[in-house]
C-alpha positions in Angstrom: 41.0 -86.1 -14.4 43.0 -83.6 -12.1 43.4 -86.9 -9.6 45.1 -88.4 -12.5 47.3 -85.0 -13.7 50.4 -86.2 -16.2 53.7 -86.1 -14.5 56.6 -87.3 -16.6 57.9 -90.6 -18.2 59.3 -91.2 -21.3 57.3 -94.5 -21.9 55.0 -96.8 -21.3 56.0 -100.4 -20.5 55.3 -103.1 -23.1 52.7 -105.7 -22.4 54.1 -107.6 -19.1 52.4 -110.8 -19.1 53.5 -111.1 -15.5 51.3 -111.4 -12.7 52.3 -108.3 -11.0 51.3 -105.4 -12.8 54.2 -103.1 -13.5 54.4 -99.5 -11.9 53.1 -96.8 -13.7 53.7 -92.9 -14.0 51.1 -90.5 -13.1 51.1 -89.5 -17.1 50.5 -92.9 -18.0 47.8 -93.6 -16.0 46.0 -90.1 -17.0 46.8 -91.3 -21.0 45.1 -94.9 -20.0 42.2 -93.6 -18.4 41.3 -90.9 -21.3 42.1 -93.7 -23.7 39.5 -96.2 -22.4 37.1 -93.2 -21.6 37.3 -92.2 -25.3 37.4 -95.5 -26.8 33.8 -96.1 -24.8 31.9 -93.0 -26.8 32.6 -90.6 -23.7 33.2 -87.2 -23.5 35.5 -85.4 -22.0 36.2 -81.6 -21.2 40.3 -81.8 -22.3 40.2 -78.4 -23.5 39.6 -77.2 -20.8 42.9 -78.0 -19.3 46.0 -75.3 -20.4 47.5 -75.8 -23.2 50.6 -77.3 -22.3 48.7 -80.7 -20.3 47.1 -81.1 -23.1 50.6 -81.3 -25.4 51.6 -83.6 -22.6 49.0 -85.9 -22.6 48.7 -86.0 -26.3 52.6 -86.4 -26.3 52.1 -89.9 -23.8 48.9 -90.9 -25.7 51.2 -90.9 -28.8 53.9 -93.0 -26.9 52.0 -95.5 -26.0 51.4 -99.1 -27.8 49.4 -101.5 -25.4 49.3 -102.1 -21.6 47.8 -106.0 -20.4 44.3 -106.4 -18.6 45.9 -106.6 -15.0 47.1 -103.3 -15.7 44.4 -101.6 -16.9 42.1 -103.2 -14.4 44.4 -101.8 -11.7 44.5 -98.3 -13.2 41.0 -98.6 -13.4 40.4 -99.5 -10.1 42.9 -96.7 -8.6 41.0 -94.1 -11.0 37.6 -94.9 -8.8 39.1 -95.2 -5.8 39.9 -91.6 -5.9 36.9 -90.6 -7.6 34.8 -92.1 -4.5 36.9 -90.8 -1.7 36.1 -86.7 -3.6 33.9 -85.5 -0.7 33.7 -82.3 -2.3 34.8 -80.3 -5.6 35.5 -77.2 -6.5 35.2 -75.3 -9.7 38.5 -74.8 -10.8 39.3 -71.3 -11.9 37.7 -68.0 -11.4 35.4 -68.3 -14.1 33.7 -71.2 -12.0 34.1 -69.7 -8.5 32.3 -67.0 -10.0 29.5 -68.3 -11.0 29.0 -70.5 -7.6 29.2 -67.0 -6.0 27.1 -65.2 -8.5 25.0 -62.7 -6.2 26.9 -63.2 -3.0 29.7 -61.0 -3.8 29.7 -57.3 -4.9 29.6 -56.6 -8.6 33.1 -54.3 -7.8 34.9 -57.5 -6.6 33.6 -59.5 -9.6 34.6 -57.1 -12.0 37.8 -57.3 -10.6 38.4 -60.8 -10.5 36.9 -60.6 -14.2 39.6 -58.8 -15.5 41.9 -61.5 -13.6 40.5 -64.0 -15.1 40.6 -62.9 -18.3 44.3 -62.3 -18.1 45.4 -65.5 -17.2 46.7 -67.4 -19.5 44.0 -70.2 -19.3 41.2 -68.7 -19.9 39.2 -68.4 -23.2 38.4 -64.7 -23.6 35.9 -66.1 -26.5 33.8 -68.2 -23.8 33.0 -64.6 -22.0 32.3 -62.8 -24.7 29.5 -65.4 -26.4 28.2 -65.3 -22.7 27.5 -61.7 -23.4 23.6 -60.3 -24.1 23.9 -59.7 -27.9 22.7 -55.6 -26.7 26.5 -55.5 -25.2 27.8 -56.9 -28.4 26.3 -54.7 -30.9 28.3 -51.3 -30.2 31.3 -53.3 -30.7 30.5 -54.5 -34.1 29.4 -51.1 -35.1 32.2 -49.3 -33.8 35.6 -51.6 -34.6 36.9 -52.3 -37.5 34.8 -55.4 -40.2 38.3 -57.2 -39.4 37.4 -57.4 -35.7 33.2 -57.6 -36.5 34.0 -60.4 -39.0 36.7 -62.1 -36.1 33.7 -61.9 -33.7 31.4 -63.3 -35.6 33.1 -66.4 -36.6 33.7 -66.9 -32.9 30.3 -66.8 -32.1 27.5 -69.4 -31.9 25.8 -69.4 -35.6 22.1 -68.5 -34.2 24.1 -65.3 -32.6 25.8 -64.4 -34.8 22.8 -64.7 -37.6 20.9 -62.7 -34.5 23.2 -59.6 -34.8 24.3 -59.5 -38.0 20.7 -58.8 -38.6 20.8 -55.9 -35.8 23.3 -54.4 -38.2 22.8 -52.0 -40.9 22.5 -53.3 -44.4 25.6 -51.9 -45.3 27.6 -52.9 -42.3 26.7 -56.3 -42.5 27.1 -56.8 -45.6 31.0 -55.3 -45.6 31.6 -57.5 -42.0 30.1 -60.8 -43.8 32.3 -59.8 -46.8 34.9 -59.9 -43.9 34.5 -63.4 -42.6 35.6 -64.8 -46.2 39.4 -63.4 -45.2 39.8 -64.7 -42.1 40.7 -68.5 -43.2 44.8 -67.8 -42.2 44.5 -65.6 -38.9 46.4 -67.4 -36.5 45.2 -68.8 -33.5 47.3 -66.4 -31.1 45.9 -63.2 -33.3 42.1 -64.5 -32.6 43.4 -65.0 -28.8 44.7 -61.7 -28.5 41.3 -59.7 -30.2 39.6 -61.5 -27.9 41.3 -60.3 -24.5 41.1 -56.8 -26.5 37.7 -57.1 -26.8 36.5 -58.7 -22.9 39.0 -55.8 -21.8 37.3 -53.4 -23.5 34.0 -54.9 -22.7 34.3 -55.1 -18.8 36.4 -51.8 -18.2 33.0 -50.2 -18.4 32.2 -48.7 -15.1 30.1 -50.9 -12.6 26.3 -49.3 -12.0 25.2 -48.3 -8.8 22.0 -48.8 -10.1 19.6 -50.9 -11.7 17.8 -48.8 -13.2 18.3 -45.8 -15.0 17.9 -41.7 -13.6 14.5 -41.5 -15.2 13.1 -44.2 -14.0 14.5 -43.7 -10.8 13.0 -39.9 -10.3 9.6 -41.3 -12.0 9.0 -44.3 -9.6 9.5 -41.8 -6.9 7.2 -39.3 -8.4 4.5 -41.8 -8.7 4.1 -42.2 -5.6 4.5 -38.8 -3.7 1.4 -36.5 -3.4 -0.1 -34.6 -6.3 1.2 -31.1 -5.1 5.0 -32.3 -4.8 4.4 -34.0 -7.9 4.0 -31.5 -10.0 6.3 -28.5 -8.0 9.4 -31.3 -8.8 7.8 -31.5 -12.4 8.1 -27.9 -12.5 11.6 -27.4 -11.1 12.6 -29.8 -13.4 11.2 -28.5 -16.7 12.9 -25.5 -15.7 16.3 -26.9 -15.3 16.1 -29.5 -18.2 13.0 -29.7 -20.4 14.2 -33.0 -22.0 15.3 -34.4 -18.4 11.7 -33.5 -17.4 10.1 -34.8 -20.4 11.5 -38.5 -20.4 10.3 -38.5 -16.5 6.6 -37.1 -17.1 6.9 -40.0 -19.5 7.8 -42.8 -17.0 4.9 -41.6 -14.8 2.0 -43.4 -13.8 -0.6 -41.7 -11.6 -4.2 -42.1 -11.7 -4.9 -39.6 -13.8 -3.2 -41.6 -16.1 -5.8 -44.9 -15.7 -7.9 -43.7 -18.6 -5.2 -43.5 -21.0 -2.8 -46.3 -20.2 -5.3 -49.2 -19.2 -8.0 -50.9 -21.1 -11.3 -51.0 -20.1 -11.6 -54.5 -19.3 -9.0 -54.2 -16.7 -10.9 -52.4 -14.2 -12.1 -55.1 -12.2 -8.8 -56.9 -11.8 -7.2 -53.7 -11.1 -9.7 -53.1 -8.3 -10.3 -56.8 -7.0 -7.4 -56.0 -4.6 -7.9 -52.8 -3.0 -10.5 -52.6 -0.2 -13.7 -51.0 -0.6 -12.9 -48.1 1.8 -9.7 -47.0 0.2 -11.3 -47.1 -3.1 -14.5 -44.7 -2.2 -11.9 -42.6 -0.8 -9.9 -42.3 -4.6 -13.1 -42.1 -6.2 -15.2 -39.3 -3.8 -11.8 -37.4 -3.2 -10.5 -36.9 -7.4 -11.8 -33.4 -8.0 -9.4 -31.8 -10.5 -10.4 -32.7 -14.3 -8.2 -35.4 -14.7 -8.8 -37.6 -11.7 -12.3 -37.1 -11.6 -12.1 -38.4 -15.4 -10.3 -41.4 -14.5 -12.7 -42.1 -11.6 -15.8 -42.0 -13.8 -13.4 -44.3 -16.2 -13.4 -46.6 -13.4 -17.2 -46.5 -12.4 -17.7 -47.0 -16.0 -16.2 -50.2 -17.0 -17.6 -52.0 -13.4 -20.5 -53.9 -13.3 -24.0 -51.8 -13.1 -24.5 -53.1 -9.9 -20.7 -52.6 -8.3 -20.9 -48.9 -9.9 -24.2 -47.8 -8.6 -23.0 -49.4 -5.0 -20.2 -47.2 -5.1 -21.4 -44.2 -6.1 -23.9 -44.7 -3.3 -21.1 -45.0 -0.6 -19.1 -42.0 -2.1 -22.3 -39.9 -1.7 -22.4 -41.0 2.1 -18.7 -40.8 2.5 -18.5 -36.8 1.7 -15.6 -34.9 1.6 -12.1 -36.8 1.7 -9.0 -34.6 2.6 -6.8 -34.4 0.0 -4.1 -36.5 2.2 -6.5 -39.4 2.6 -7.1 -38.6 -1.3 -3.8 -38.5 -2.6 -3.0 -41.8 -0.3 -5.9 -43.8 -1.8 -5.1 -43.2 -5.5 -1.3 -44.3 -5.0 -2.6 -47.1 -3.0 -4.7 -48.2 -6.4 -1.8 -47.3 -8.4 0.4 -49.4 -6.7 -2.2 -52.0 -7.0 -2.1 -52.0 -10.6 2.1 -51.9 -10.8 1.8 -55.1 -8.6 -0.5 -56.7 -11.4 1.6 -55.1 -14.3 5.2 -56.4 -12.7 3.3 -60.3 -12.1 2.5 -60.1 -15.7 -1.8 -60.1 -15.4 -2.2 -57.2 -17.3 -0.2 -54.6 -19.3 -0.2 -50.3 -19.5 -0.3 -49.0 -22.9 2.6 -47.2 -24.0 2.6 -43.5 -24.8 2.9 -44.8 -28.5 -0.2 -46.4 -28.0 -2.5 -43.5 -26.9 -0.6 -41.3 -30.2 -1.9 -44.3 -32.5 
């Protein structure tokens, strides 16, 4: 289509009947080409050309009467001419380069060009915002007016917009659905305008240096540093936020923890891949309470035979240093995140153990 971009011409020739087909505008061609296209069942992405092409071309489309076989044939022909002799195409717009660059740029430039995007005066600020997880959405129709929650919703998809209008409470969603029954005569440039409000809004939020949030940030690090720096951070932190310290004694898994936050069964996959020398070491070198509760856990729910083998070797093995200790259990722990993340077994929640 941009090969074949409208120019300007008043109007198409009548049918020629001569043998020499006559010479066409740029405009014509593009209104002969979407013609046939359409009269064949196709489909073709007109909106998303601005506004004003597409006045034009509906403008020449309206002009027109008829053009004669030789003519279309040779508009035809010059049409896949061009198409063949593309060698390579580009997007067209930000919106597109974005998503061919998706992960190759920093999310501070894409932001950026965002907020360009959604300024010019081609884009849809509707088509980012439906892109949107319906988590992002949900503040907004909490927090503006049912006006704007009822605006949004008739923009949306209906399966999203059924999704979070049941997110909402009972009494907000019934006022925003209430709403949508007074939106018949907003006007087009209104709906436009809440829109670019709304993706403005949206993607002024600050860019995250991090995936991940503080507490499971200081947790993941926790989990694996040795039992004595463990718990002094623990400690510190209690002392200088209780609640801080609470959330991250939460997102902690260490091997005392095995008992409580794995089921039984899972034992022998969580142990499959962790040599036998590492594990003696975790299992001979728990001696407070807790880990040597959750190495008998383990020795319980293994085979007879593997169990009794093990024990065996721990008796053999001695005493472990509580470096070699501490580096065997995280080594196991880590084991058991590797399974958790592939998705071949899951930790109970903290919910869980309470019930």
């Amino acid at each position: 289509m941009s090969a074949l971009t409208p120019l300007s011409h008043p109007q198409c020739n009548p049918v020629s009947g001569r043998s020499a087909p006559p010479a066409m505008t740029g405009r014509q061609k593009a209104a002969i080409i979407v013609r046939l296209l359409l009269s064949e069942g196709g489909a073709l992405p007109l909106r998303d050309l601005p506004d004003h092409l597409q006045a034009v071309l509906t403008e020449q489309i309206g002009s027109m009467r008829s053009v004669d076989r030789d003519t279309l044939r040779s508009v035809v022909e010059e049409f896949l001419t061009r198409l063949e002799a593309v060698g390579l195409s580009f997007p067209g717009g930000i919106d597109g380069a974005l998503q061919i660059l998706d992960g190759h740029i920093s999310a501070t430039a894409a932001t950026r060009l965002k907020r360009l995007a959604s300024a010019s005066a081609k884009a849809d600020p509707w088509d980012r915002i439906a892109a949107l997880e319906p988590d992002k959405l949900l503040p907004v129709l909490t927090e503006e007016s049912v006006e704007v929650g009822a605006v949004i919703l008739s923009k949306l998809a209906v399966a999203q917009a059924a999704e979070l209008l049941g997110r909402l409470p009972g009494e907000r969603a019934r006022r925003i659905a209430y709403a949508v029954s007074q939106t018949g005569n907003i006007a087009p440039e209104t709906v436009r305008q809440i829109g670019l409000s709304l993706v403005g809004q949206l993607e002024a939020q600050p860019v995250r240096a991090f995936d991940t949030d503080p507490v499971e940030r200081v947790g993941a690090i926790l989990n694996f540093s040795p039992a004595a720096t463990r718990d002094d951070v623990l400690q510190g932190l209690t002392e200088t936020d209780t609640d801080f310290a609470t959330q991250v004694r939460r997102a902690i898994f260490t091997f005392a923890d095995i008992p409580a936050r794995l089921e039984g069964r899972d034992i022998p996959k969580a142990t499959r891949g962790v040599d036998q020398a590492t594990l003696i070491n975790a299992l001979a070198g728990a001696s407070g309470d807790d880990d040597a509760a959750a190495a008998e856990f383990i020795l319980s729910n293994m085979s007879q035979r593997m169990a009794a083998t093990l024990r065996e070797e721990m008796a053999e093995r001695g005493k472990v240093s509580e470096k070699d200790a501490d580096a065997a259990m995280t080594a196991i722990i880590v084991a058991i995140r590797d399974l958790e993340s592939a998705g071949e077994l899951a930790l109970k929640s903290d919910d869980q153990d309470a019930a």
